[in-house]
Phi, psi and omega in degrees: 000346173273129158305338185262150155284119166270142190268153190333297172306320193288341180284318176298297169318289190272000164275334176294340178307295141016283187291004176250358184279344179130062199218155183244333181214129192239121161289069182253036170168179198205095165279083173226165189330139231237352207265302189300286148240087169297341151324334174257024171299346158292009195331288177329283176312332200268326155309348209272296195329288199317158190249097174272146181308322318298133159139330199250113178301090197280079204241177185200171189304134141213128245234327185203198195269327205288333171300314174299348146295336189276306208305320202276313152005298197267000187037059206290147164307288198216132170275145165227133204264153176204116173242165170229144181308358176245129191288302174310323162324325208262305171299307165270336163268008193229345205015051156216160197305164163305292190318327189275331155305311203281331187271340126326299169281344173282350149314302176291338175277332179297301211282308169307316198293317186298335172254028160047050181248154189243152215208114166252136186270132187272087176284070183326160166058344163346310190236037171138135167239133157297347161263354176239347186078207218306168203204092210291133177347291181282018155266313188284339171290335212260350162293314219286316201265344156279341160302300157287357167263354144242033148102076184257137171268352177201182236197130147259097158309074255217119149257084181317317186254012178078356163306295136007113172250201191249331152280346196263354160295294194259033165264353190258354161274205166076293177267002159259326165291359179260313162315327192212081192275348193267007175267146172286105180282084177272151175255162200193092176224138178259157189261058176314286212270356155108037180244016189284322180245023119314332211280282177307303174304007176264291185322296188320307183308333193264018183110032186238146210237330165231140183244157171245163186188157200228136173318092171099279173140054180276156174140176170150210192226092201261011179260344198261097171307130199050013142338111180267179168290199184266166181283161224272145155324315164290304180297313159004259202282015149281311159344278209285316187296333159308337179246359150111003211246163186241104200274349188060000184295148167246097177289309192301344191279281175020266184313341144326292179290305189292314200281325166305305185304306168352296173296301218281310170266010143076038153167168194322158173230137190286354176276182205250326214249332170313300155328264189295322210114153159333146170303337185262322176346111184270196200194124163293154187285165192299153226282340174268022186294325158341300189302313196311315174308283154011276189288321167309323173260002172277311180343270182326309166332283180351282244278339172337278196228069176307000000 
């Protein structure tokens, strides 16, 4: 979605900053066509480069097979495939049918299995297409469930578009982790209409255990009118750590981290705690506060003794 190329060493750097903050799994680069997005034509290099982490999953987009050959090249963690549940959504961003998607990635999961790489699938539109509207339940099972009969280890639940509300997140949580609990679940939501992260605290309640989520809330859609990115890491894990849950996160880097990216594509980021800060982050009082006491406590004399 950025327009500027960010350069290679600045891609390395922050992702290595990145892999020291807590993160169990990084998404760094999209191997699809270099024609298509050429900001990632360095894909390769910035896999080859980054200072990997132990502990830390490294994965990337990967879209067909010829991607999925560059992505084994590079010695990617994990693929992660992406089809959407909506056929027309599917027709414009991918400009092929769901079926014909599907009969793609089961090349590329064939492709993964021989090389013992484990491959989660991005089920795009899960909770809504702007172009076709609601997107029924029993169509994303019945993807979910062709998915897992050739051995996919996890399923991302993707509001691509921003749609997604929070009872209706956590009744399609709810019934795919009682359906299928030995798959890896993640949630994926952007924040359009300003529910994202309500959106996640519907997930979390309902068993999901990884979120996906982007540094600063870089990001969108380009099939989605007013599409924002996904909500931003740091209000996440500030979220979540405020309600008590232990996220492994480091929020001052976070914030760190957000305010590098900022500079490197070279305008504002939609996230919010990047900006203010943690809730306790204290702040000095105005530089007259002295005066202000001051003038409060003669008051009080005044009404004491008129």
């Amino acid at each position: 979605m950025e327009s500027r190329f960010i350069p290679t060493d600045d891609k390395v750097a922050l992702i290595d900053q990145l892999s020291g903050l807590g993160y169990a799994k990084i998404e760094v680069t999209s191997f699809t066509s270099t024609k298509a997005i050429p900001a990632l034509r360095d894909g390769e290099e910035v896999m080859h480069r980054i200072a990997r982490r132990p502990g830390v999953v490294y994965t990337a987009l990967v879209p067909n097979v010829r991607g999925a050959q560059r992505a084994l090249e590079s010695r990617i963690d994990e693929f992660n495939i992406v089809m959407s549940a909506s056929e027309t959504h599917n027709l414009a961003n991918l400009r092929m049918t769901r079926a014909q998607s599907f009969a793609q990635l089961a090349e590329v999961i064939a492709l993964a299995k021989q090389a013992g790489v484990p491959v989660n699938v991005s089920l795009s539109c899960v909770f809504g297409c702007p172009m076709e509207g609601e997107v029924q339940l029993g169509a994303v099972l019945g993807w979910i469930e062709r998915f897992a009969a050739l051995g996919v280890q996890g399923v991302t639940l993707c509001d691509t578009t921003g749609m997604a509300y929070p009872t209706q997140v956590q009744a399609v949580c709810e019934e795919v982790v009682a359906r299928y609990p030995l798959m890896d679940w993640t949630a994926h939501f952007h924040n359009t209409r300003g529910m994202g992260l309500a959106n996640t605290v519907a997930a979390v309640e309902a068993g999901i255990r990884r979120l996906d989520m982007s540094l600063g809330g870089i990001g969108g859609c380009p099939y989605a009118p007013g599409a924002t990115g996904n909500v931003a890491t740091e209000d996440v894990v500030h979220m979540l750590q405020c309600m008590g849950y232990d996220t492994g996160m480091d929020l001052d880097g976070l914030i760190a981290a957000a305010a590098e990216l900022e500079s490197l594509v070279q305008h504002a980021l939609p996230g919010q705690v990047s900006r203010a800060g943690h809730r306790l982050a204290r702040h000095a009082p105005p530089s007259d506060f002295n005066d202000i006491v001051a003038r409060a406590q003669a008051r009080g004399q005044k009404e004491l003794h008129p």
